[in-house]
VOPAGU-2260 file (C-alpha; in pm, 1 decimal, decimal comma):
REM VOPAGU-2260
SITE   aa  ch    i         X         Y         Z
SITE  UNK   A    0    -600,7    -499,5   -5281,8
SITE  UNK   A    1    -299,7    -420,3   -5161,6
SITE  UNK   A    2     -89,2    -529,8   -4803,5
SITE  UNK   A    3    -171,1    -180,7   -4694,6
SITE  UNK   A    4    -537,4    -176,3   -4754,8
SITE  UNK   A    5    -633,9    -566,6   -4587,5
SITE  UNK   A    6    -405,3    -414,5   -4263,6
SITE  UNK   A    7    -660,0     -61,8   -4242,4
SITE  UNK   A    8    -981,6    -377,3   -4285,1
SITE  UNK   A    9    -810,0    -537,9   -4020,5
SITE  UNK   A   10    -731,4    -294,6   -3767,1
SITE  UNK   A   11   -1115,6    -100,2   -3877,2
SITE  UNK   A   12   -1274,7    -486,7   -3800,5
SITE  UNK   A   13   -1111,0    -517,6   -3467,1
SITE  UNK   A   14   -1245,5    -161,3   -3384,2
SITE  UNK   A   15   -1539,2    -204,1   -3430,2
SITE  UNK   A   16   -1551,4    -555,9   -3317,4
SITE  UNK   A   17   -1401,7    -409,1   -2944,1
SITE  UNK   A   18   -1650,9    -103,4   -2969,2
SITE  UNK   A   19   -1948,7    -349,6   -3031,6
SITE  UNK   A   20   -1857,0    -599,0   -2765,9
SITE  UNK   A   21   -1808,8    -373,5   -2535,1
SITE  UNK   A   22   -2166,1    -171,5   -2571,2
SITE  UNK   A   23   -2320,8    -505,7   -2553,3
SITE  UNK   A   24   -2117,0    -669,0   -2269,0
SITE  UNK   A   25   -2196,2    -345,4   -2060,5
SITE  UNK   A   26   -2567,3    -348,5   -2111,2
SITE  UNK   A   27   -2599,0    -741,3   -2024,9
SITE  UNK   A   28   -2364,5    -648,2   -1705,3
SITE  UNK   A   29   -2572,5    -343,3   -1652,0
SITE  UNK   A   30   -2921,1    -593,4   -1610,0
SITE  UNK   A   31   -2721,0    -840,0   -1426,4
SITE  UNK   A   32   -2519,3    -657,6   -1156,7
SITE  UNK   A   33   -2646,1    -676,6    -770,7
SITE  UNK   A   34   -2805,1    -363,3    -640,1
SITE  UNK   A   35   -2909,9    -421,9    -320,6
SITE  UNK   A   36   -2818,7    -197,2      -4,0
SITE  UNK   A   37   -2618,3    -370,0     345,1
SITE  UNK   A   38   -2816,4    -252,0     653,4
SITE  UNK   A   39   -2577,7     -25,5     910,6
SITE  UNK   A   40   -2409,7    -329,5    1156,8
SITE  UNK   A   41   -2217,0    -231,4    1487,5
SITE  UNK   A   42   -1884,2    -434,8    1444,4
SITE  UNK   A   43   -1574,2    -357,4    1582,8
SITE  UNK   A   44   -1271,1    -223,4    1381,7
SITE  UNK   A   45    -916,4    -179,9    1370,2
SITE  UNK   A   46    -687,6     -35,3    1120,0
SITE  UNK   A   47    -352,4     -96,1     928,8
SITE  UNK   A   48    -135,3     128,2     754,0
SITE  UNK   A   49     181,4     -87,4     725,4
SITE  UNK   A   50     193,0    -388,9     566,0
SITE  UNK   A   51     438,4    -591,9     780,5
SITE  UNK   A   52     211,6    -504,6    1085,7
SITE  UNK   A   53    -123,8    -619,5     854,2
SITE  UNK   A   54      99,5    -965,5     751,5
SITE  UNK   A   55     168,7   -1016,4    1145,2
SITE  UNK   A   56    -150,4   -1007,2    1243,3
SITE  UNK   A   57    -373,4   -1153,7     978,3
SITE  UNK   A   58    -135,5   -1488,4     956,1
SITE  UNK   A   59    -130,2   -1498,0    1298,9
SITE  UNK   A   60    -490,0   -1523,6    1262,5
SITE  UNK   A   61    -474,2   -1747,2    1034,1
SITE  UNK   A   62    -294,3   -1999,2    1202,6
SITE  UNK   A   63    -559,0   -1996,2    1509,9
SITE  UNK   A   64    -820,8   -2087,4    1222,4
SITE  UNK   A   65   -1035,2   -2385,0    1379,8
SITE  UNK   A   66   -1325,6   -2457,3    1101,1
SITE  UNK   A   67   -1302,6   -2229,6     792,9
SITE  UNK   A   68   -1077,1   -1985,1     586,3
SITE  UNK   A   69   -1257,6   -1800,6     315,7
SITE  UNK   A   70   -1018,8   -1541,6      69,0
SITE  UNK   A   71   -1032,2   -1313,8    -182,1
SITE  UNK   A   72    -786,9   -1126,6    -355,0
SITE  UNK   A   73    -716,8    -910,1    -625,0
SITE  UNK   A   74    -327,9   -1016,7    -680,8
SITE  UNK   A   75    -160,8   -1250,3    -526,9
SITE  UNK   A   76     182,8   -1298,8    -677,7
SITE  UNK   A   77     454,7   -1581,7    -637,2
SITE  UNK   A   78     709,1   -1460,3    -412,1
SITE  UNK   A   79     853,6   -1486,3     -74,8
SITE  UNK   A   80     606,5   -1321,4      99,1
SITE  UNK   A   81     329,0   -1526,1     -72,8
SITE  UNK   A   82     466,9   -1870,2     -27,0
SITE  UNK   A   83     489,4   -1781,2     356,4
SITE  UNK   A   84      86,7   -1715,9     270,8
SITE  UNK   A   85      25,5   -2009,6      93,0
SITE  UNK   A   86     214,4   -2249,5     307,9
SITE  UNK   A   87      -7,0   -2114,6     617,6
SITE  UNK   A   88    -308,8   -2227,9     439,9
SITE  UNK   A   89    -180,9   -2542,2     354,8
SITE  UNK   A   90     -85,1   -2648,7     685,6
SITE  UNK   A   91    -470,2   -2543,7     794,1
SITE  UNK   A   92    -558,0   -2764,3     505,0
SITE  UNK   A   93    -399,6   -3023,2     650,9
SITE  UNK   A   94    -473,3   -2970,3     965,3
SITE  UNK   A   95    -897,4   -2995,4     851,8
SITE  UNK   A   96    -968,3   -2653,0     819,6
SITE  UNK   A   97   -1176,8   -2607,8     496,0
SITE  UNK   A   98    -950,6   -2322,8     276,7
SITE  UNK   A   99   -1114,2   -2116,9      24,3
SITE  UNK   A  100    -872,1   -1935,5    -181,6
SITE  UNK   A  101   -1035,7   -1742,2    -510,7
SITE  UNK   A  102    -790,9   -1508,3    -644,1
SITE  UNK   A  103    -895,7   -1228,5    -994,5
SITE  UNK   A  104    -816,3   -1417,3   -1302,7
SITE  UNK   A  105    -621,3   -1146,3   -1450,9
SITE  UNK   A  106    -478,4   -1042,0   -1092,5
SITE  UNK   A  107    -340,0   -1364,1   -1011,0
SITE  UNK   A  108      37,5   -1410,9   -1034,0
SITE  UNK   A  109      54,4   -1740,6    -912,9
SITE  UNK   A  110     205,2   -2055,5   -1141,1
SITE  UNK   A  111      38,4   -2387,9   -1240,9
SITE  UNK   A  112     254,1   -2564,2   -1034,1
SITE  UNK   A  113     166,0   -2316,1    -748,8
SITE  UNK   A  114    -179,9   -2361,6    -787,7
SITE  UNK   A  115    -126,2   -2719,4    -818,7
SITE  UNK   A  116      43,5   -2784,3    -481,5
SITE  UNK   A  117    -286,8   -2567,0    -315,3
SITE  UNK   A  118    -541,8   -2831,3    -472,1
SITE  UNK   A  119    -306,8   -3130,1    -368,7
SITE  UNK   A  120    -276,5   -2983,7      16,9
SITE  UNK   A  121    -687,6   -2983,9     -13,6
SITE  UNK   A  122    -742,5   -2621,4     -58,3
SITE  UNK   A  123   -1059,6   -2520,9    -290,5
SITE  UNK   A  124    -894,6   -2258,5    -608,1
SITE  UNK   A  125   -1100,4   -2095,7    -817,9
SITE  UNK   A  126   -1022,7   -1804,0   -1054,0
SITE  UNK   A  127   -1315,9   -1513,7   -1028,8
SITE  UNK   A  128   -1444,7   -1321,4   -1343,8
SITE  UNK   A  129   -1320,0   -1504,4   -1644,2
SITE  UNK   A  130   -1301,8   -1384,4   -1949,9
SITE  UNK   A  131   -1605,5   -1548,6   -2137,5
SITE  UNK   A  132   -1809,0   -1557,2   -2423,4
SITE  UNK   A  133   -1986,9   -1397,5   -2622,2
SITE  UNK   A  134   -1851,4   -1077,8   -2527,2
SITE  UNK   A  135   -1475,4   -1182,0   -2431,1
SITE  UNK   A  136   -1303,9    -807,2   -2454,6
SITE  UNK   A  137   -1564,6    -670,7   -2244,3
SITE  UNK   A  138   -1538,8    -958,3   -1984,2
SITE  UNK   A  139   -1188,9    -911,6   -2005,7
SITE  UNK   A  140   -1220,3    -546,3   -1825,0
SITE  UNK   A  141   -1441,5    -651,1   -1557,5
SITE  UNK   A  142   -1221,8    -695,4   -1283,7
SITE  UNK   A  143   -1281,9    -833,6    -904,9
SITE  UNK   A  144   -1111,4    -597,4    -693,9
SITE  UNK   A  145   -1236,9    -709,6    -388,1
SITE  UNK   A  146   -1023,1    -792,3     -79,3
SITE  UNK   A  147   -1231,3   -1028,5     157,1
SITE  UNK   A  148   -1043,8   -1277,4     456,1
SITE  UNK   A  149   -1321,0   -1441,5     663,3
SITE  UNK   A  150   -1149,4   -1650,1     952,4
SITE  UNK   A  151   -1420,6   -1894,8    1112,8
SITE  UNK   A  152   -1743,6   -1680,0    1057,4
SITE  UNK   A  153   -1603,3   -1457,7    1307,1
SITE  UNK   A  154   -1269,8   -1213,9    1236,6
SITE  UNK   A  155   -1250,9   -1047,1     902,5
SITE  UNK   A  156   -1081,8    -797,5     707,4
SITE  UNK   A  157   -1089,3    -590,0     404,9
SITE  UNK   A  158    -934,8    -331,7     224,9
SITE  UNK   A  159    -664,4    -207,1      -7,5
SITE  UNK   A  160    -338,9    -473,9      65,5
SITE  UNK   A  161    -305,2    -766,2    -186,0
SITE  UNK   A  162     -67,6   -1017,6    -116,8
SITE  UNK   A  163     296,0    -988,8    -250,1
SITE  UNK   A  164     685,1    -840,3    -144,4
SITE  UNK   A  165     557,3    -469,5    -281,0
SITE  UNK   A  166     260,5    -475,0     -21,9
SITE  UNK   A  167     536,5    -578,9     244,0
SITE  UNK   A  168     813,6    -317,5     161,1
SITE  UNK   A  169    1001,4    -498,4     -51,1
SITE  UNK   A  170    1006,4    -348,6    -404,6
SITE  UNK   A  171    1283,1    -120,2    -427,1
SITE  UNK   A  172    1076,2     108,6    -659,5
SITE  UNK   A  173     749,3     106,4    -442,2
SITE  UNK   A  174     832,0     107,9     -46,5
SITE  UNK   A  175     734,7     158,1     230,3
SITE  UNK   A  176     371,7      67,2      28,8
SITE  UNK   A  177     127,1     299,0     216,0
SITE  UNK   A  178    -189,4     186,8     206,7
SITE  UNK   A  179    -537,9      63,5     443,2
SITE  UNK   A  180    -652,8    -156,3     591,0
SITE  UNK   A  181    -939,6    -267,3     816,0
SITE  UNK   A  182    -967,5    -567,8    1072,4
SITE  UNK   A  183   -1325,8    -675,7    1180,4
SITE  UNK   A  184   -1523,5    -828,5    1424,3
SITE  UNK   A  185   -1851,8    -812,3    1525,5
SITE  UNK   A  186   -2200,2    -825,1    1301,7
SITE  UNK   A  187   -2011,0    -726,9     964,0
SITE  UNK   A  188   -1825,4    -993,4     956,3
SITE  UNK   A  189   -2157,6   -1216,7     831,2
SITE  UNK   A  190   -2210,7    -955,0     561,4
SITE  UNK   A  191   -1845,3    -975,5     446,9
SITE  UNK   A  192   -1882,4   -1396,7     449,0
SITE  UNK   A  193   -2193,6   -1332,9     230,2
SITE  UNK   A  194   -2003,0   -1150,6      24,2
SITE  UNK   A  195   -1754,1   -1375,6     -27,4
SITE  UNK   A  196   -1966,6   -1654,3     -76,4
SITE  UNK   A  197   -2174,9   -1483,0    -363,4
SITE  UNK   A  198   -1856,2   -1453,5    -566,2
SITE  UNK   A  199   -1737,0   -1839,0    -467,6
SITE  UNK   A  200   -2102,1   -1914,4    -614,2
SITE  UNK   A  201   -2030,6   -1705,6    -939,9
SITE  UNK   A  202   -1654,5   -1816,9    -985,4
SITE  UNK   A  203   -1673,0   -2195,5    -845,1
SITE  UNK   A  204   -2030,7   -2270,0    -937,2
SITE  UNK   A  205   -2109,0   -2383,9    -561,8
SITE  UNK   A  206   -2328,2   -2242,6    -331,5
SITE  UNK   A  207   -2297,0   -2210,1      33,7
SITE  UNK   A  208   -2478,0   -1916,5     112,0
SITE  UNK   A  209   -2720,1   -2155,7     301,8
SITE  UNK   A  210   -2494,0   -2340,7     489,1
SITE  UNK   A  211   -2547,9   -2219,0     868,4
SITE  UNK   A  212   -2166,0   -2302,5     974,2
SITE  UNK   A  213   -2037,6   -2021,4     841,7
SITE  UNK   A  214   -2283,5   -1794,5     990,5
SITE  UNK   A  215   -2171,0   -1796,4    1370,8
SITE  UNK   A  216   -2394,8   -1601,0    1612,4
SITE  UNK   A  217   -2180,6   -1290,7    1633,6
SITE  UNK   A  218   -2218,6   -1021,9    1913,3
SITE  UNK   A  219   -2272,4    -627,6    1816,6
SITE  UNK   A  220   -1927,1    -391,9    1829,2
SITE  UNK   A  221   -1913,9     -55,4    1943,5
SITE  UNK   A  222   -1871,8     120,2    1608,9
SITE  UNK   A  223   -2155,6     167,7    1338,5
SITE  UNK   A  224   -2033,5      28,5    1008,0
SITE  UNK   A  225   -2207,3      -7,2     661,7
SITE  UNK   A  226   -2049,4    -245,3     382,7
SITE  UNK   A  227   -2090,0    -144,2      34,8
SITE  UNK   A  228   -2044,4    -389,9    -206,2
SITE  UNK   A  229   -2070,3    -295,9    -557,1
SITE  UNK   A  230   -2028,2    -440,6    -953,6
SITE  UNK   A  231   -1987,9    -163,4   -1132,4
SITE  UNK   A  232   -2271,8      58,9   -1063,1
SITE  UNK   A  233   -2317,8     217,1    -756,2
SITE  UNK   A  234   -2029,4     354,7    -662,3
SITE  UNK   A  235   -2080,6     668,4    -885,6
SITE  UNK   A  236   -2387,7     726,6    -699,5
SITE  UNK   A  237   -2280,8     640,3    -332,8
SITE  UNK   A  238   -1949,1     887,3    -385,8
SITE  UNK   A  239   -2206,9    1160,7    -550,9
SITE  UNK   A  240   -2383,3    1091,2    -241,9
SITE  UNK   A  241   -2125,7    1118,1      16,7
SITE  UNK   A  242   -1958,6    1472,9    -188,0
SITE  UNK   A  243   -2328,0    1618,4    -258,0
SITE  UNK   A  244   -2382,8    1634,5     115,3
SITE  UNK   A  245   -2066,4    1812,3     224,7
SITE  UNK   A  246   -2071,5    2082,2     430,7
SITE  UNK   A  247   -1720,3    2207,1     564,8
SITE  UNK   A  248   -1469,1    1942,3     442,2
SITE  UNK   A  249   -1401,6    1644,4     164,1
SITE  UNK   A  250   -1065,6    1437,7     175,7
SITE  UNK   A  251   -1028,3    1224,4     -82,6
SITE  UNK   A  252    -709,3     957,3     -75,5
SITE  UNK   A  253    -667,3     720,1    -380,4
SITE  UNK   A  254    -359,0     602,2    -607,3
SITE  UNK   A  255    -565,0     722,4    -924,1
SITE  UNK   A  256    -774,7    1020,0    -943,4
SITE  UNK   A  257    -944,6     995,8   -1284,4
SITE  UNK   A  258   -1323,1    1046,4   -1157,2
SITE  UNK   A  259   -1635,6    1040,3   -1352,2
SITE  UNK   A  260   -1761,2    1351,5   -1541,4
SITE  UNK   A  261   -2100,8    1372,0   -1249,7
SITE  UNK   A  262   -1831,3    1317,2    -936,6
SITE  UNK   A  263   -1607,6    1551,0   -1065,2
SITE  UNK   A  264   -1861,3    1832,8   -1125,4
SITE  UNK   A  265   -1963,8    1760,4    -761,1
SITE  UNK   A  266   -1616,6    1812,6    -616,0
SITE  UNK   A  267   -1639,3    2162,2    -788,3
SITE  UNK   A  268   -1942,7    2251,3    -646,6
SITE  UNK   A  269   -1858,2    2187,0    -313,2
SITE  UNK   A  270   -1562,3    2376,1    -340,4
SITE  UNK   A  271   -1801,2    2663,7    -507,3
SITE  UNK   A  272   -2037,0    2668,5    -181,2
SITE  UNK   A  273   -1684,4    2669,6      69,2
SITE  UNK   A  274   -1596,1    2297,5     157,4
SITE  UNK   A  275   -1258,0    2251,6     193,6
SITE  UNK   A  276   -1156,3    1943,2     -47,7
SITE  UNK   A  277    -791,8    1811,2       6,3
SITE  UNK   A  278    -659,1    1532,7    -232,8
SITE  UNK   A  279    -335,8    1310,1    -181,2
SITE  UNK   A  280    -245,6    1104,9    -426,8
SITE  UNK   A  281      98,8     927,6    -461,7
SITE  UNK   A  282     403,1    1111,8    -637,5
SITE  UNK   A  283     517,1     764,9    -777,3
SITE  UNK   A  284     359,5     544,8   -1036,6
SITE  UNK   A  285     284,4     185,1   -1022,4
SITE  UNK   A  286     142,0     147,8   -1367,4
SITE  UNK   A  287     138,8     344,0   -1670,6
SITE  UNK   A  288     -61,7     661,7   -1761,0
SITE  UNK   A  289    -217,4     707,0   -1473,0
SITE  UNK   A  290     -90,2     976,1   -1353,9
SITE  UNK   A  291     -95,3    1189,2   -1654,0
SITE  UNK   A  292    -469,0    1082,4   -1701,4
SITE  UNK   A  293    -517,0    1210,3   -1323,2
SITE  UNK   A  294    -351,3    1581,8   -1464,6
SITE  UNK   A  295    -656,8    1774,2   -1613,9
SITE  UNK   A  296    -856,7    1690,8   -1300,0
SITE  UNK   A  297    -576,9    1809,4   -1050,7
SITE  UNK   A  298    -522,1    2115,4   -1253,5
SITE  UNK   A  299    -878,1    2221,7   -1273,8
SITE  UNK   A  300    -915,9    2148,2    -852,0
SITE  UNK   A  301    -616,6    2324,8    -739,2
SITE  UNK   A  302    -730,0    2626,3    -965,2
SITE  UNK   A  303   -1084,5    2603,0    -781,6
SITE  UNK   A  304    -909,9    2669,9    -488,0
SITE  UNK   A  305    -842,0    2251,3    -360,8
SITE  UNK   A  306    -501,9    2138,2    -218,4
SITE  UNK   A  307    -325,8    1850,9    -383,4
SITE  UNK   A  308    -100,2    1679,2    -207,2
SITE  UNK   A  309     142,5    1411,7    -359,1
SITE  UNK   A  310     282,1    1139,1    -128,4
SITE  UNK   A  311     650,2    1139,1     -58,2
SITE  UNK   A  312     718,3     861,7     164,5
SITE  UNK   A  313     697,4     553,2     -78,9
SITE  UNK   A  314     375,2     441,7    -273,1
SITE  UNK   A  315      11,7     547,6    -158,7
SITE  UNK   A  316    -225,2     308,7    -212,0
SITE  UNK   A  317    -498,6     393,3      10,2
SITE  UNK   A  318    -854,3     463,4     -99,7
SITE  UNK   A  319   -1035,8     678,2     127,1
SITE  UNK   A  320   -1313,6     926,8     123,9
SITE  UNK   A  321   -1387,6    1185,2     453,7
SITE  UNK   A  322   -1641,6    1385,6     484,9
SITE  UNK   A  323   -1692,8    1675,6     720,1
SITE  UNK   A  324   -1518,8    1399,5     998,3
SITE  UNK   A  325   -1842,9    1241,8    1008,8
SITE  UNK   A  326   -1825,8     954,2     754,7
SITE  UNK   A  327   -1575,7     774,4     651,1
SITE  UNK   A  328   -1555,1     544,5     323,9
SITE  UNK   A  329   -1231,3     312,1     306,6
SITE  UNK   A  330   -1212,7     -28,8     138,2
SITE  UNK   A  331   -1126,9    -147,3    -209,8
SITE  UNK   A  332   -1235,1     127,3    -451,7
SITE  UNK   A  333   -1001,7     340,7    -643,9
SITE  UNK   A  334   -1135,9     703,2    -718,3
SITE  UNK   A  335   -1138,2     662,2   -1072,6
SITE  UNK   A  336   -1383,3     567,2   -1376,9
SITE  UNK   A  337   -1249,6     161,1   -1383,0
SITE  UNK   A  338   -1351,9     116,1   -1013,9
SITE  UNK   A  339   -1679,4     363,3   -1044,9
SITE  UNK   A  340   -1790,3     141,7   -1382,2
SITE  UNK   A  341   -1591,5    -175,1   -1413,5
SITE  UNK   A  342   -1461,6    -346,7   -1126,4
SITE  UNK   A  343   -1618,7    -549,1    -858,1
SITE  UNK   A  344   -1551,4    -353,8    -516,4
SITE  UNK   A  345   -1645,6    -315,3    -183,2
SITE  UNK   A  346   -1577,3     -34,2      89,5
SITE  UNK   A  347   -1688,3      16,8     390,0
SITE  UNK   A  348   -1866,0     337,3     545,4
SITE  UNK   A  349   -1800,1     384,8     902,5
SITE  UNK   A  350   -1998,6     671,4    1108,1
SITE  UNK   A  351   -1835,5     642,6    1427,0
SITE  UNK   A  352   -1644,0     967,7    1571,3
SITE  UNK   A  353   -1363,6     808,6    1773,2
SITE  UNK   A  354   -1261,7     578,9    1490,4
SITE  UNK   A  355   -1279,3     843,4    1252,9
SITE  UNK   A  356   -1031,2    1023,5    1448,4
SITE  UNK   A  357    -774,6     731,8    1434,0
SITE  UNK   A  358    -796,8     755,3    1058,7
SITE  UNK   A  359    -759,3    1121,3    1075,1
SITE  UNK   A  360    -445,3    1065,0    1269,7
SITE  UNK   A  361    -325,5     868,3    1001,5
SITE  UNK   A  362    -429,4    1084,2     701,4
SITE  UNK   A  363    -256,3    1394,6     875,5
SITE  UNK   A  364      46,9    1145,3     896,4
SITE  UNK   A  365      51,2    1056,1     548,6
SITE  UNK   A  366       3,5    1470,3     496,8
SITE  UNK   A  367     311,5    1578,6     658,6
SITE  UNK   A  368     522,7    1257,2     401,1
SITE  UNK   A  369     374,3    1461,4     107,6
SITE  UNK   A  370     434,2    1774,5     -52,4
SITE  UNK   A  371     153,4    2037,0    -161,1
SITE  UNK   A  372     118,5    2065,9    -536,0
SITE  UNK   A  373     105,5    2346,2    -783,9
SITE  UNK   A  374     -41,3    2338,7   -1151,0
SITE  UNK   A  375     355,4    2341,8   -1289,0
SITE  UNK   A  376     371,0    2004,9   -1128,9
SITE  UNK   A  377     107,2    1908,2   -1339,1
SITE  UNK   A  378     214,2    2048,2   -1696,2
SITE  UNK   A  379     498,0    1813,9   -1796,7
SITE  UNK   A  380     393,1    1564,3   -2021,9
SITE  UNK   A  381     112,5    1661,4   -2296,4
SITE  UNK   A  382     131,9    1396,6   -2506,8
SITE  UNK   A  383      84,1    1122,9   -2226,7
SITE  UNK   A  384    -187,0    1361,1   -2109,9
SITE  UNK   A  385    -363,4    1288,6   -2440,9
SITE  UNK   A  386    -287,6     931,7   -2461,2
SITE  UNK   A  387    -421,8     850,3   -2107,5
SITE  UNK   A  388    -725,1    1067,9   -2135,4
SITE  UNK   A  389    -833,5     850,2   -2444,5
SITE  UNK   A  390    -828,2     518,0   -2272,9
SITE  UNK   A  391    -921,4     673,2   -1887,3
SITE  UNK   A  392   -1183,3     431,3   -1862,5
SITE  UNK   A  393    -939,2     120,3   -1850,0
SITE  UNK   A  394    -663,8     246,7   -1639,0
């Protein structure tokens, strides 16, 4: 047998070994993955569009920490902007506060010796979702794109910021980095600790969902707010949910519009019975493909009669759905198939009119830096097209 031959076994193998684990890992993750339903809370909320104004705030939070820090994050790199982060939580460390920092194993751009100097200052690290056996390509995919910050039981916030200079307007390429997100007080903020908690339980093997300290009495806000947390399932349906109901208008903000074959369909319907759907997504890239894998769908709305938008003013990163200014859904969740399928997210549905406006202020903001789209702006690389349709599902 030729060298020729023994490559086409290997490469054949490795196919079918990636198709195999993957069917399987998604089935086990499929009988595993929570399903349960957050009650409506009244918290209060504010919101952040900026991320200098975000960094202000939620260090200077930080610092007035008495008893407990809990974080998540997707990325957090190992930069300026990050060591100012890091050196916060230290000094709470130090200080007695317990710090929980758990940080997406493939997201995490932090060094050893980073890490390192967190554990020696007394902070509890731990890496969520793992790669593990026996299906280790699968696991590999399954992301934890949550965004929690639980300050004392009692302040929270969530959203789409990570921690790093591009989030704070420093990446040349990328800024001013448009994206949002939400500050919290009120009842929420215990589901948002639980939350965090169930994935410091999964990552860290330690559980302190029982432990009443972090569960301060908390009083009831003025705005009606439902957390959604999901693990790949469930989002499909709550998005299907939100679009199926639509009676006058859908807007739809997200860094990568790739949506599922059912959500999709939906969009088109609606726009078949006389909503008015309106999609901005960002006229710059942060990673590759995924805006040509974001092209058929565009192309097929704006010929249904939908305006596309693409963002002007730097990078949008924000990830919000509106519906007929009645309900709004912001948090983590990209509108795309790895979010919908893979990743471990959580939004936040808020029914309350005034706040909606506020976001609506924002969105028509973030309208006016953008430009509207035509199909030619959509027809300029085929063969990218292609390519990113074929591997959609991982972008």
């Amino acid at each position: 047998m030729n060298f020729g031959w023994i490559l086409l076994a290997i490469i054949a193998g490795l196919a079918l070994w990636i198709y195999t684990d993957f069917l399987l890992g998604r089935k086990k993750h499929l009988a595993n993955a929570k399903t349960n339903t957050l009650p409506i809370r009244e918290s209060n909320l504010a919101i952040f569009a900026e991320g200098p104004k975000l960094f202000d705030d939620l260090f200077s939070e930080l610092k007035k920490a008495k008893q407990h820090i809990h974080i998540l994050f997707y990325i957090v790199q190992d930069d300026k902007i990050s060591q100012e982060f890091l050196s916060i939580l230290k000094e709470k460390a130090k200080d007695g506060v317990e710090v929980r920092l758990l940080i997406d194993w493939v997201g995490s751009g932090l060094k050893r010796k980073t890490i390192n100097s967190l554990k020696s200052a007394g902070i509890e690290f731990a890496f969520s979702q793992m790669p593990k056996l026996p299906f280790l390509f699968y696991s590999s995919q399954v992301r934890n794109h949550r965004k929690i910050t639980v300050i004392d039981g009692q302040i929270a916030y969530l959203g789409g910021f990570n921690i790093g200079k591009e989030y704070n307007n420093q990446d040349p390429k990328l800024s001013p980095w448009r994206d949002y997100h939400l500050k919290m007080t009120g009842e929420g903020v215990a589901d948002l600790q639980s939350e965090f908690l169930e994935d410091w339980h999964a990552a860290a093997k330690v559980n302190l969902l029982q432990n009443k300290a972090y569960f301060p009495a908390l009083e009831k806000g003025k705005i009606r707010q439902q957390l959604v947390p999901t693990e790949g399932i469930l989002l499909e349906e709550m998005m299907s949910d939100l679009i199926s109901k639509a009676k006058a208008s859908i807007f739809i903000g997200t860094p990568y519009f790739i949506p599922s074959k059912r959500v999709f369909n939906l969009l088109r319907n609606a726009i078949t019975r006389g909503v008015s759907v309106t999609v901005l997504v960002p006229l710059v890239s942060d990673h590759v493909l995924v805006k040509e894998a974001s092209y058929p769908y565009l192309r097929t709305l704006i010929k249904d009669g939908a305006e596309v938008y693409q963002y002007l003013n730097g990078f949008y990163h924000a990830k919000v759905l509106m519906v007929d200014d009645e309900v709004c859904d912001i948090g983590t969740a990209n509108f795309d198939k790895r979010s919908m399928f893979l990743n471990y997210e959580l939004n936040c549905l808020i029914y309350d009119g005034d706040f909606i406006k506020k976001v609506k202020r924002i969105m028509t903001e973030d309208i006016m830096n953008s430009r509207k789209a035509a199909l030619d702006d959509f027809n300029r690389a085929l063969l990218k097209e292609k390519a990113a349709s074929t591997i959609s599902y991982f972008l």
